[in-house]
BAMARTI-641485 format. One line per 5 residues: number of its first residue (from 1); their letters; for each residue x negated, y, z of N, C-alpha, C, O. Coordinates in pm, whole numbers. Each point is the difference from the previous one (the first is absolute). Layout:
BEGIN
NUM> a> X Y Z X Y Z X Y Z X Y Z ~ ...
! end
This chain:
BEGIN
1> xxxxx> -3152 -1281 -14365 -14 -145 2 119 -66 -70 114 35 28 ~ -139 -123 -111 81 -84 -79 128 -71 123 -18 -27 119 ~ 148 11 -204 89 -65 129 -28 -164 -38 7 -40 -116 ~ -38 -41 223 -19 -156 -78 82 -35 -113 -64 -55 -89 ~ 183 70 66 60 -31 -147 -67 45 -132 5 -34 -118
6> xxxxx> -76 131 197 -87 14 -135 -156 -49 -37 -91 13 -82 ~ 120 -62 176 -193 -72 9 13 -104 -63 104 -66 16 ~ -232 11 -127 -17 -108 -4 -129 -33 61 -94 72 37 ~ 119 -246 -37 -31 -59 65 -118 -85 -67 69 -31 -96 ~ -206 -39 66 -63 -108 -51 -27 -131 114 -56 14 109
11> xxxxx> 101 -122 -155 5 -126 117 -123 -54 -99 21 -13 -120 ~ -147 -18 178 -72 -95 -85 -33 -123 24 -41 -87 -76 ~ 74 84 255 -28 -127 78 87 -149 -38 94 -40 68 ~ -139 -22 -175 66 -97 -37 140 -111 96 100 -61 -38 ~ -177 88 191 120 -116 53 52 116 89 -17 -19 121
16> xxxxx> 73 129 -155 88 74 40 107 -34 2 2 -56 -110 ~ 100 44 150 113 -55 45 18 -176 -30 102 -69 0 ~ -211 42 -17 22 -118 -39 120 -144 103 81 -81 -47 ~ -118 104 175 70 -26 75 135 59 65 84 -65 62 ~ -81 166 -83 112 116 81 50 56 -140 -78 76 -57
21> xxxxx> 181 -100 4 71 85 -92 -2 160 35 -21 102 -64 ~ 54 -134 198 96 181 58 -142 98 -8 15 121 17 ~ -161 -179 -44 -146 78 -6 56 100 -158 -12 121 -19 ~ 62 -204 -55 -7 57 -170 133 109 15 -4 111 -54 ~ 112 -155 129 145 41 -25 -18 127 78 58 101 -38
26> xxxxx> -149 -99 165 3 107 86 -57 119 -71 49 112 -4 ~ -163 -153 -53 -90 98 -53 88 47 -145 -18 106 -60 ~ 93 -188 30 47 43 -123 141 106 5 22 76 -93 ~ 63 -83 207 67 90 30 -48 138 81 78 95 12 ~ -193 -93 35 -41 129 70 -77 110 -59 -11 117 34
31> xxxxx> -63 -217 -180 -93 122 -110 122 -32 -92 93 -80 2 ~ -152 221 -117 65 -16 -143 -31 -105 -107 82 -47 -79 ~ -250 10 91 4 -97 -150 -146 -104 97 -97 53 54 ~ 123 -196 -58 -131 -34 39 -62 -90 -119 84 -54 -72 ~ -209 32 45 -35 -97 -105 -113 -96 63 -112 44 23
36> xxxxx> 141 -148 -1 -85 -139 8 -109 -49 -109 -3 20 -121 ~ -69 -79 190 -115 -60 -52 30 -117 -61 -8 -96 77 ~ 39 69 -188 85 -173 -72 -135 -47 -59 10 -87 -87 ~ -157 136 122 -81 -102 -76 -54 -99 102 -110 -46 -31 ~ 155 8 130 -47 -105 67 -164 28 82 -53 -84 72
41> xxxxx> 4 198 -100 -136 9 61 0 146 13 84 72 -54 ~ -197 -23 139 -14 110 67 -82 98 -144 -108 -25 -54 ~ 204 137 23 -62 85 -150 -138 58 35 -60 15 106 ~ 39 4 -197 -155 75 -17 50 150 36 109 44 35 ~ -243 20 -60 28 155 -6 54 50 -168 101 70 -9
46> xxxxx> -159 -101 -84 61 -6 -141 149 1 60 68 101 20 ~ -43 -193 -3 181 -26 38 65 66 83 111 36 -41 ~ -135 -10 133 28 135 91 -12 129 -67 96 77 -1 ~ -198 -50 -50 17 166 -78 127 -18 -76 57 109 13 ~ -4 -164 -66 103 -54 -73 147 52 22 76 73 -64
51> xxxxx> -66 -170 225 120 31 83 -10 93 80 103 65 17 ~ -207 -31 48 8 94 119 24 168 -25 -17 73 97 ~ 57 -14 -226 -10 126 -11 117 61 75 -1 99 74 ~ 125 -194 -114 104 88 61 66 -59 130 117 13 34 ~ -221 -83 33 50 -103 134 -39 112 124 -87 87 -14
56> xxxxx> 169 -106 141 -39 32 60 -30 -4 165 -2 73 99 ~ -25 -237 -148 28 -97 119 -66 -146 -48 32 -46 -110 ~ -112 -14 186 -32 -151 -81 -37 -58 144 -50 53 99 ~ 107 -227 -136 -21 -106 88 -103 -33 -60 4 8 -123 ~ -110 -49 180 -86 -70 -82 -77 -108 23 -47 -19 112
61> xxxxx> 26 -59 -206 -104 -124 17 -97 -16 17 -50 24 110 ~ -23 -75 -218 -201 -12 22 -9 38 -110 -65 -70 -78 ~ 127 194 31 -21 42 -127 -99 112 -22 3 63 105 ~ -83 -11 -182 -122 49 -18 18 167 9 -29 65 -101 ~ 75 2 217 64 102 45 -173 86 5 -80 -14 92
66> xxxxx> 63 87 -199 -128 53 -38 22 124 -14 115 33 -26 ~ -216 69 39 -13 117 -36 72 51 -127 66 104 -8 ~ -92 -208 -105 54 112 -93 143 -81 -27 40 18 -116 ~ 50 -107 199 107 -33 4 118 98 104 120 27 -7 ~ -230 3 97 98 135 63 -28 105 -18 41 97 65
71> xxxxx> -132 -94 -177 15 160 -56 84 39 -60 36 117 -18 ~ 42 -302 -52 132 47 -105 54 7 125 -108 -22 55 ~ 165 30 14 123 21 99 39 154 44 15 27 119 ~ -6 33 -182 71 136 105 64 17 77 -24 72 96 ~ 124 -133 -115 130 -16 79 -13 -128 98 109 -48 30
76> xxxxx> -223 -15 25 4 -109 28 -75 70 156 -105 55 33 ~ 215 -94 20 22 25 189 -57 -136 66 -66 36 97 ~ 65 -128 -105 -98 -70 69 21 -154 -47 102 -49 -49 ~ -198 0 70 -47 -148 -23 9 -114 140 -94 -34 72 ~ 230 -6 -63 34 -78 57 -40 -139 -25 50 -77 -83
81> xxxxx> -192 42 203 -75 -167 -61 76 -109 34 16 8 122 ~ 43 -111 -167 39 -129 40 -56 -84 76 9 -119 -30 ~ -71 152 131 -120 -86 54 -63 83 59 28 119 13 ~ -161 -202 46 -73 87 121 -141 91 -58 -43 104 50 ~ -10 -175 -164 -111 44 -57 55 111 -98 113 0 -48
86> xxxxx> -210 91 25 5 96 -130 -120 61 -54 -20 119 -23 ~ -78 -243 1 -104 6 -44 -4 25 -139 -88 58 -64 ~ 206 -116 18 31 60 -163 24 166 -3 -10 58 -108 ~ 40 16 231 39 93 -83 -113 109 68 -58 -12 108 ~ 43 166 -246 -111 52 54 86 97 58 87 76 -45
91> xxxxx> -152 -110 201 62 90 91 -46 160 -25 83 91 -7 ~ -204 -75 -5 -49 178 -30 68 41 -125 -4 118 -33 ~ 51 -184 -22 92 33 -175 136 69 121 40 116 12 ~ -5 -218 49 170 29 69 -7 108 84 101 68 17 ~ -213 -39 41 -50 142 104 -29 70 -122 117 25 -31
96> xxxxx> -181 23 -57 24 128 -128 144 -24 16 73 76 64 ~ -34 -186 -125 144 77 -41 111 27 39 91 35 -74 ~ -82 -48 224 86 -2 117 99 -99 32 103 20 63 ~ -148 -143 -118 107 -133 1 -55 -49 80 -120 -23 13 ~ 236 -3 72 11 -112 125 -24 -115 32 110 -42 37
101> xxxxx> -219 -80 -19 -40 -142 -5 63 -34 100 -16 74 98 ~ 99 -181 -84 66 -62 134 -63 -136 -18 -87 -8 -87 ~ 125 -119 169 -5 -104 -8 85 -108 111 89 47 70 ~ -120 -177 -60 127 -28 94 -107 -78 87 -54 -93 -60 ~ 11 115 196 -99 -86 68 76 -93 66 72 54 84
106> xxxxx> -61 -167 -90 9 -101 98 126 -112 -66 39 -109 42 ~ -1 187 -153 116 -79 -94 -43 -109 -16 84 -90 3 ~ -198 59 -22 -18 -141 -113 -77 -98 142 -18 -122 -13 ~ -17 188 129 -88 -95 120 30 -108 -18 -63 -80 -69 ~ 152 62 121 66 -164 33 -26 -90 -161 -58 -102 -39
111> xxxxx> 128 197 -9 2 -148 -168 -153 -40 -41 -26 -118 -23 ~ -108 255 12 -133 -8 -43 -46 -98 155 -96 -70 -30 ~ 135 47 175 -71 -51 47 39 -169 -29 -80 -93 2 ~ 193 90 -23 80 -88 -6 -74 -89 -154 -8 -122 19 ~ -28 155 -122 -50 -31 -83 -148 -42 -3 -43 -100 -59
116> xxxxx> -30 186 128 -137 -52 62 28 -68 84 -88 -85 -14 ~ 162 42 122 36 -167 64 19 -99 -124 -60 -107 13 ~ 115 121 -104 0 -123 -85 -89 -32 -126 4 -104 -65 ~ -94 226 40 -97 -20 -60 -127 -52 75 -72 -72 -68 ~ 40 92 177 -68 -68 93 -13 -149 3 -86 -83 -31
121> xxxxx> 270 83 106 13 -169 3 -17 -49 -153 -93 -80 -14 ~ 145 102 -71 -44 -61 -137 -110 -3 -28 -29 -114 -35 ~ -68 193 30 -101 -41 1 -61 -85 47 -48 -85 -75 ~ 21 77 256 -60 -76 63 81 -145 -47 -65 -91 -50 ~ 166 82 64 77 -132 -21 12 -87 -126 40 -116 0
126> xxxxx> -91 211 -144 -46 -40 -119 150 -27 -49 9 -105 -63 ~ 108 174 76 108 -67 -24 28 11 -148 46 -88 -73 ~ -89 241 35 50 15 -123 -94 -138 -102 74 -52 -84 ~ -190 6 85 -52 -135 -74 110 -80 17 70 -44 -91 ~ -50 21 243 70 -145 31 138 -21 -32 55 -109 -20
131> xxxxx> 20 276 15 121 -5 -105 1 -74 -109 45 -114 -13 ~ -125 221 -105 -51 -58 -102 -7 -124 -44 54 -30 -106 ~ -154 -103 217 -56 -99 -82 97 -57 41 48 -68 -90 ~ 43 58 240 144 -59 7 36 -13 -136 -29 -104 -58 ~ 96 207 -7 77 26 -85 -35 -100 -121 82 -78 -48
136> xxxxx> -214 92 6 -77 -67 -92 -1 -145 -5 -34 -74 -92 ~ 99 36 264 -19 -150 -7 -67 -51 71 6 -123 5 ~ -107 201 88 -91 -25 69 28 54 142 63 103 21 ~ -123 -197 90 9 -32 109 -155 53 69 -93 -79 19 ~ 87 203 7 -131 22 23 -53 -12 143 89 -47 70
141> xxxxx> -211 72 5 -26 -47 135 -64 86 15 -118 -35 5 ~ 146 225 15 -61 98 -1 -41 36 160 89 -3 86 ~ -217 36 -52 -30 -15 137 29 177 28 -70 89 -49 ~ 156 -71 115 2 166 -1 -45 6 102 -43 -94 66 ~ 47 278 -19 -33 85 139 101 72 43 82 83 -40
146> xxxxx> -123 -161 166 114 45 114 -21 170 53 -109 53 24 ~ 241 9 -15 -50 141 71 -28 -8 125 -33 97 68 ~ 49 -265 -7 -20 41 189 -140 22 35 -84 -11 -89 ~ 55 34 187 -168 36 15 -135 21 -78 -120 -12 27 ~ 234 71 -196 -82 78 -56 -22 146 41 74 34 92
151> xxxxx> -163 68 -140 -3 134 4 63 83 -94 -39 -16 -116 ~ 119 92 131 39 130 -101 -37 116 2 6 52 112 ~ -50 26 -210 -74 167 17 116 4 -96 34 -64 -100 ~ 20 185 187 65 125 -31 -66 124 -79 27 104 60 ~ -96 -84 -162 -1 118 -58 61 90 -32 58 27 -105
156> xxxxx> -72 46 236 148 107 -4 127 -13 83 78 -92 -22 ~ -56 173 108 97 -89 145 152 130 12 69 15 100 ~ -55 59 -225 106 43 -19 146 -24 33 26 -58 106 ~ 49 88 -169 154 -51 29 13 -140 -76 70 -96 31 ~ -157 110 -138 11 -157 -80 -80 -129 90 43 -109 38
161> xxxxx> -147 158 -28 -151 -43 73 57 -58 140 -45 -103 50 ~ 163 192 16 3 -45 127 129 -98 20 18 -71 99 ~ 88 83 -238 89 -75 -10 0 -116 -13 86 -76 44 ~ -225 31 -135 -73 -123 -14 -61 -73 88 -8 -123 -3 ~ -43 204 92 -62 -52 137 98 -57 120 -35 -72 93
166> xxxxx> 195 133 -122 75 -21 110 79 -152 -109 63 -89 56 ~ -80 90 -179 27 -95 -33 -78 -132 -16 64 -104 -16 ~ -224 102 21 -129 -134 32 12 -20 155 -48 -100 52 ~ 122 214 33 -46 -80 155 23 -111 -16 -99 -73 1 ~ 257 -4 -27 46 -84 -2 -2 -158 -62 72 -99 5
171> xxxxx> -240 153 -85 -76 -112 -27 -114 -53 69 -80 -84 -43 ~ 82 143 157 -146 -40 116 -81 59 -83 -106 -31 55 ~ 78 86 -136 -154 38 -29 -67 138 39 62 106 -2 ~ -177 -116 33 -34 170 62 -3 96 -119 -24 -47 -112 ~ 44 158 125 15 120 -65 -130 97 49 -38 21 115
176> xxxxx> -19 32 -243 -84 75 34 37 122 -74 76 -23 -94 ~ -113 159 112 85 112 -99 -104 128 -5 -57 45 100 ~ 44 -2 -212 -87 112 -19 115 115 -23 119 -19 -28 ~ -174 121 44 111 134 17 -98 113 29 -87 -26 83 ~ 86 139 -133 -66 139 62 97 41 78 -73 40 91
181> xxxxx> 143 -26 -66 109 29 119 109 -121 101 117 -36 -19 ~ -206 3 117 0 -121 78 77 -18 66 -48 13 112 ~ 224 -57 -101 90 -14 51 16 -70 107 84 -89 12 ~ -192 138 108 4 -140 131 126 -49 71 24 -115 39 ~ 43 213 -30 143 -62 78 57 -123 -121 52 -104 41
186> xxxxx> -69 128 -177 68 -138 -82 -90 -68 36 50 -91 65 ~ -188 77 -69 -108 -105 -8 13 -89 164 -36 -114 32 ~ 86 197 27 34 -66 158 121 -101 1 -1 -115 44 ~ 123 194 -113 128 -41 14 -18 -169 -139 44 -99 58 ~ -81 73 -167 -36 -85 -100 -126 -105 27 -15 -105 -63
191> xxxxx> -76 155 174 -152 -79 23 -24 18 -131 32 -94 -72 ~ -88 204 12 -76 21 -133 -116 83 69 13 73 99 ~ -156 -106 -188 -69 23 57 -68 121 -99 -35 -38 -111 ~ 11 191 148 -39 68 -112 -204 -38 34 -52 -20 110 ~ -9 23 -236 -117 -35 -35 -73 127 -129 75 44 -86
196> xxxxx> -178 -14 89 -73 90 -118 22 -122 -141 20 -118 29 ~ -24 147 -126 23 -41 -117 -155 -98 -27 -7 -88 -85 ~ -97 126 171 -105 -72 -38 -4 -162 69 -67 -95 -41 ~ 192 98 193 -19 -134 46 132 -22 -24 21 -116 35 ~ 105 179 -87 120 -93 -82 -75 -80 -87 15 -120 20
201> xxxxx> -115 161 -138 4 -70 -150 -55 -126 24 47 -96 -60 ~ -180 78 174 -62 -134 41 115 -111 61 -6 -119 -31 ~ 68 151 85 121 -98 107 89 -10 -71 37 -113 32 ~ 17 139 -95 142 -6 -61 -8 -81 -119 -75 23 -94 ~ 170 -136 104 41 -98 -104 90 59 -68 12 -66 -103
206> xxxxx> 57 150 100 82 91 -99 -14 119 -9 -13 38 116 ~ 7 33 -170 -23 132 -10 109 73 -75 5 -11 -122 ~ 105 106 206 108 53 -109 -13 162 25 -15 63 104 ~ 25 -24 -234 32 125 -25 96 106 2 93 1 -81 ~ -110 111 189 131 51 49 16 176 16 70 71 73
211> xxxxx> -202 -34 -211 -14 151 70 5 71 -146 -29 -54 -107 ~ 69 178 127 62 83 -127 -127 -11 -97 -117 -32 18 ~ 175 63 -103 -78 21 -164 -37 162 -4 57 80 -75 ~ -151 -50 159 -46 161 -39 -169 33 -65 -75 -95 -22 ~ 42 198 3 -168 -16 -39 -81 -67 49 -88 -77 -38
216> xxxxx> 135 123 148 -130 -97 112 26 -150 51 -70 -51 88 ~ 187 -21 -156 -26 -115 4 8 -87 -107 44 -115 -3 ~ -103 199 -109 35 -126 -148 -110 -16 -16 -101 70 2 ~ 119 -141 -14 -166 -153 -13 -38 -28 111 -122 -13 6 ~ 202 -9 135 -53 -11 121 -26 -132 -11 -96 -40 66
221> xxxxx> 175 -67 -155 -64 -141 -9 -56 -35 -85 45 -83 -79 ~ -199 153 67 -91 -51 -104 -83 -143 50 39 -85 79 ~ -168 92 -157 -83 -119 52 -59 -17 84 -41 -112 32 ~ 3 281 66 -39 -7 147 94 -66 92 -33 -82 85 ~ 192 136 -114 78 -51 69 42 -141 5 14 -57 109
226> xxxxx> 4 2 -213 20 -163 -27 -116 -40 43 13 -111 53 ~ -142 154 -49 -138 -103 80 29 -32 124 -33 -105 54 ~ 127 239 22 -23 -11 120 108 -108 70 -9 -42 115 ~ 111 7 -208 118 -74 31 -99 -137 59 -120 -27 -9 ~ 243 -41 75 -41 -129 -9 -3 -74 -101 74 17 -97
231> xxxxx> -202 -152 109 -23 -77 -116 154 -95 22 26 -64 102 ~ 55 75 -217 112 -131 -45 70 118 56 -14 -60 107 ~ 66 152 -80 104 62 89 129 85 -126 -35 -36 -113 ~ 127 104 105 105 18 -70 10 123 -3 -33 56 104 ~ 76 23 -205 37 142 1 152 -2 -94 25 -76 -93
236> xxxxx> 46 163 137 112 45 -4 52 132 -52 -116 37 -19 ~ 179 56 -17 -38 75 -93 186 86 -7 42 -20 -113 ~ 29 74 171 144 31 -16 4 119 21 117 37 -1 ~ -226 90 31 -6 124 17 -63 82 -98 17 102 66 ~ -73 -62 -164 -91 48 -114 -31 -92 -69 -13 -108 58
241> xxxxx> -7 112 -176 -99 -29 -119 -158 49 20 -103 -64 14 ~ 128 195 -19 -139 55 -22 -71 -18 107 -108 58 6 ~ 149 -137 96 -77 -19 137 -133 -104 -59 -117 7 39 ~ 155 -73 -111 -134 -149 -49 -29 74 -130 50 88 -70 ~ -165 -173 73 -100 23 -123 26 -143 -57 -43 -102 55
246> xxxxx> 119 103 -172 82 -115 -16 -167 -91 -59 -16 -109 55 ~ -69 138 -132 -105 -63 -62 -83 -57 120 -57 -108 -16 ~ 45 179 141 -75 -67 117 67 -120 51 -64 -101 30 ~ 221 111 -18 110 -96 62 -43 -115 -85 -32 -107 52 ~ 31 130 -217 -34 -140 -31 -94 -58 6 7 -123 3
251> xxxxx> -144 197 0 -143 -59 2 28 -76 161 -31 -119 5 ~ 73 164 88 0 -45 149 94 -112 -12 -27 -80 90 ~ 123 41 -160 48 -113 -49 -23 -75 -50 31 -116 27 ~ -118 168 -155 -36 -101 -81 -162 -93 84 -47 -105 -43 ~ 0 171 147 -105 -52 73 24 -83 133 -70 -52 87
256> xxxxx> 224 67 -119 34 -95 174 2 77 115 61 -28 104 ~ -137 140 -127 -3 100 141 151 -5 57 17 -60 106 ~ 87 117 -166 105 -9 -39 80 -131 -3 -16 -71 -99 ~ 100 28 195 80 -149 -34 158 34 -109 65 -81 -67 ~ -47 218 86 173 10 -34 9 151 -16 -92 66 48
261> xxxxx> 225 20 -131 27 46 43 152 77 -30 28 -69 -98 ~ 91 162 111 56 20 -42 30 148 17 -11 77 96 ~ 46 -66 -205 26 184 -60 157 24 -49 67 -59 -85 ~ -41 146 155 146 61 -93 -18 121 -45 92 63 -54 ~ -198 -21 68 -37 127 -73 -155 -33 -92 -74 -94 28
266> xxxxx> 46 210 -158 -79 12 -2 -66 115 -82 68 103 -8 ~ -184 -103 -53 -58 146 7 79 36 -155 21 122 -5 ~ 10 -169 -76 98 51 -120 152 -102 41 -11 -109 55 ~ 80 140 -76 116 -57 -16 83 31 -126 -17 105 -61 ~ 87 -178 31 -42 -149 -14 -139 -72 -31 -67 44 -93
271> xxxxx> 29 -134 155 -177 -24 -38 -14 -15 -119 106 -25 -57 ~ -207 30 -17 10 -79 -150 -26 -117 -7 -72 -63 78 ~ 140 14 -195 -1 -188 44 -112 -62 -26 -15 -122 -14 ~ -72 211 7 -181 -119 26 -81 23 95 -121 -23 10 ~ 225 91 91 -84 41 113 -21 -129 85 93 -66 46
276> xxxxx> -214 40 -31 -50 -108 77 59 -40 70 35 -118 3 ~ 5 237 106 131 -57 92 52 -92 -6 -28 -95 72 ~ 135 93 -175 122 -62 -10 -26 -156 -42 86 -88 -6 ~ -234 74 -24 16 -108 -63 -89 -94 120 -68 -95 -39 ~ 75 127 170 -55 -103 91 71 -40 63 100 66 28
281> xxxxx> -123 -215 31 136 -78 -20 -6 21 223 93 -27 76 ~ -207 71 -44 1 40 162 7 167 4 -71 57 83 ~ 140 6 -154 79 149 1 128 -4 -32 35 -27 -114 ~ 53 56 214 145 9 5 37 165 -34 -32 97 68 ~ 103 -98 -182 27 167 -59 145 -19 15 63 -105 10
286> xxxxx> -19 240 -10 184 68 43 -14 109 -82 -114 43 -19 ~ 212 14 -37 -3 153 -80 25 104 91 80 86 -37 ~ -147 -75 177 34 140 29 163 -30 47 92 69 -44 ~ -67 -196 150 121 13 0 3 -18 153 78 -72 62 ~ -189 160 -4 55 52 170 120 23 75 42 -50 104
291> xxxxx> 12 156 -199 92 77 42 165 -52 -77 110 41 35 ~ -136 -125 -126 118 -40 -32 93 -102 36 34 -97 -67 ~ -10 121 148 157 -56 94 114 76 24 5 121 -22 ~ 63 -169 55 124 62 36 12 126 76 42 112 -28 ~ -119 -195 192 22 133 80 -138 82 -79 13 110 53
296> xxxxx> -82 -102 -104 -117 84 -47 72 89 -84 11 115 44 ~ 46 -144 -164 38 40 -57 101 121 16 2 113 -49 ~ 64 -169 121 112 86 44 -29 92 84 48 112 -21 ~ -141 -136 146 -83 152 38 -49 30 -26 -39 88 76 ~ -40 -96 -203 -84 93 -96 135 84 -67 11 122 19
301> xxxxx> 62 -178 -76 88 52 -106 72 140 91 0 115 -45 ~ 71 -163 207 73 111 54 -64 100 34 54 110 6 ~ -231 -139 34 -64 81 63 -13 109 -92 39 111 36 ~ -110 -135 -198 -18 89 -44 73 30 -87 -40 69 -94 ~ 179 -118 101 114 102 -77 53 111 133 69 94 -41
306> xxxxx> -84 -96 133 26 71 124 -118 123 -68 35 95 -69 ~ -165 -126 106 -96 130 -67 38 5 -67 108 26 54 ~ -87 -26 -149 21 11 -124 129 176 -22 -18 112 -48 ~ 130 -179 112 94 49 35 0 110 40 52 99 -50 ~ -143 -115 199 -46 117 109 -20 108 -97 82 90 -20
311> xxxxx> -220 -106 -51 -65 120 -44 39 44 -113 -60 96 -47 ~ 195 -168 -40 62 84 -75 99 71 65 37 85 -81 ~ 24 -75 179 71 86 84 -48 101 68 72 83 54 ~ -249 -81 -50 -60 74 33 -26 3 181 -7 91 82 ~ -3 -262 -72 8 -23 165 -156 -61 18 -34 -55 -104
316> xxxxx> -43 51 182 -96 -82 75 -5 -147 -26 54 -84 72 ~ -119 61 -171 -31 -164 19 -72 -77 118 -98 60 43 ~ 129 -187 22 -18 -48 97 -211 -32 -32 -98 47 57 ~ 109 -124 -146 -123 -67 -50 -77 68 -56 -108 -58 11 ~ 94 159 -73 -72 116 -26 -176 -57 -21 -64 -7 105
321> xx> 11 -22 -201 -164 -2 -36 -42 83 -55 -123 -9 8 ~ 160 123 -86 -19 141 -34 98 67 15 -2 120 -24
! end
């Protein structure tokens, strides 16, 4: 086994040390050579075959971690994810080739729930218009919606899912929460009420999204699912892209079914700029910026320079997904 001075290192996760200097300085005194990602976005696999031949260690982003990107890797001991998802990378590629998938669960909770609280209220409250026509000169008389004795469905009652819920008690409104694995002692301790997904979508004036991006749930919000929502009611969107069928979201918008909605993710990123989306003036869009805060950042960054670390020393990673 290599002694870490001699390992290098690939960082691709763009806001890697972005907050914490000592994330870049630490990692840079414990391997021999590390090289960063300076193009501002998460590389393709083209771009990875590139760098990854003589690495043998990578932080990584939402970068396109593919079969024939870790085939260039030989020397490449494991794939340390920046984040909780690793839907980018092909896990049966990393089992052939005996590389290690970690990830960091619970780093980013607080900041991604924390962000769906204010995409919510912006929405319902119409603020981002009423910024705007302020600005413009105008004095507008926008009738918004209140979160008190509205309904919220929880899609998905996770560590994110449930962080969000302990953060709406405090707006009087009831909580309703779908989950395949039904957490009654929280649902007791919060008054959240768990429900089947067929009587969340009727009741619920908001509808937010809170459950991983795997096979079996991309396209879970097609046009069966938006029928079943309430008529005028809101969807929310801070956990997957590939969860919506982005062409149904707009037809259900563009028909009123739909009053609002807001996304920080979506099924390509960056969207392309004629995607319908972007251009409705009752859809509030974010780039995928859940997890970027301070404290997010910074426990993403320690968690998986720690794996990272571990399994070039040849120790047990904590987080372990392959």
């Amino acid at each position: 086994m290599k002694r870490l001075v001699d390992c290098k290192v690939l960082v691709t996760a763009t806001s890697y040390a972005s907050q914490d200097e000592r994330l870049r300085t630490t990692l840079e005194e414990k391997v021999g050579e590390v090289v960063y990602n300076t193009t501002g976005k998460p590389l393709s696999s083209p771009q990875l075959q590139e760098l990854l031949p003589a690495v043998d260690g990578m932080i990584a982003g939402l970068d396109e971690i593919d079969s024939t990107a870790l085939a260039s890797a030989p020397e490449l001991k494991i794939v340390a994810r920046y984040g909780v998802g690793y839907n980018n990378v092909d896990l049966e590629a990393a089992r052939l080739h005996k590389i290690i998938v970690t990830n960091t669960p619970g780093a980013n909770t607080k900041s991604v729930a924390e962000l769906t609280i204010a995409l919510i209220l912006n929405l319902l409250r119409l603020v981002i218009p009423a910024v705007q026509m302020t600005k413009e000169g105008g004095w507008p008389r926008f009738k918004g919606i209140s979160l008190q004795g509205k309904t919220v469905g929880l899609v998905g009652c996770g560590s994110i899912g449930k962080e969000t819920a302990r953060k709406l008690v405090g707006f009087d409104c009831e909580i309703l929460a779908y989950d395949i694995f039904e957490d009654k002692i929280f649902a007791s301790e919060q008054g959240i009420h768990y429900v089947p997904l067929e009587e969340l979508l009727p009741k619920s004036d908001l509808v937010s999204l809170h459950i991983p991006g795997v096979p079996e749930t991309e396209g879970l919000v097609n046009k069966d699912f938006l029928s079943k929502m309430k008529p005028g009611s809101y969807l929310v969107n801070t956990a997957r892209g590939e969860l919506i069928d982005e062409s149904a979201l707009v037809s259900a918008l563009q028909s009123r079914h739909l009053r609002g909605a807001a996304l920080d993710v979506f099924q390509q990123e960056p969207p392309e700029v004629d995607n319908p989306l972007l251009k409705m003036d009752q859809v509030i869009v974010t780039p995928h910026m859940g997890a970027h805060s301070d404290s997010a950042t910074n426990a993403m960054g320690w968690m998986a320079l720690g794996e990272c670390l571990a399994v070039l020393q040849g120790q047990k990673p904590k987080y372990r997904v392959v």
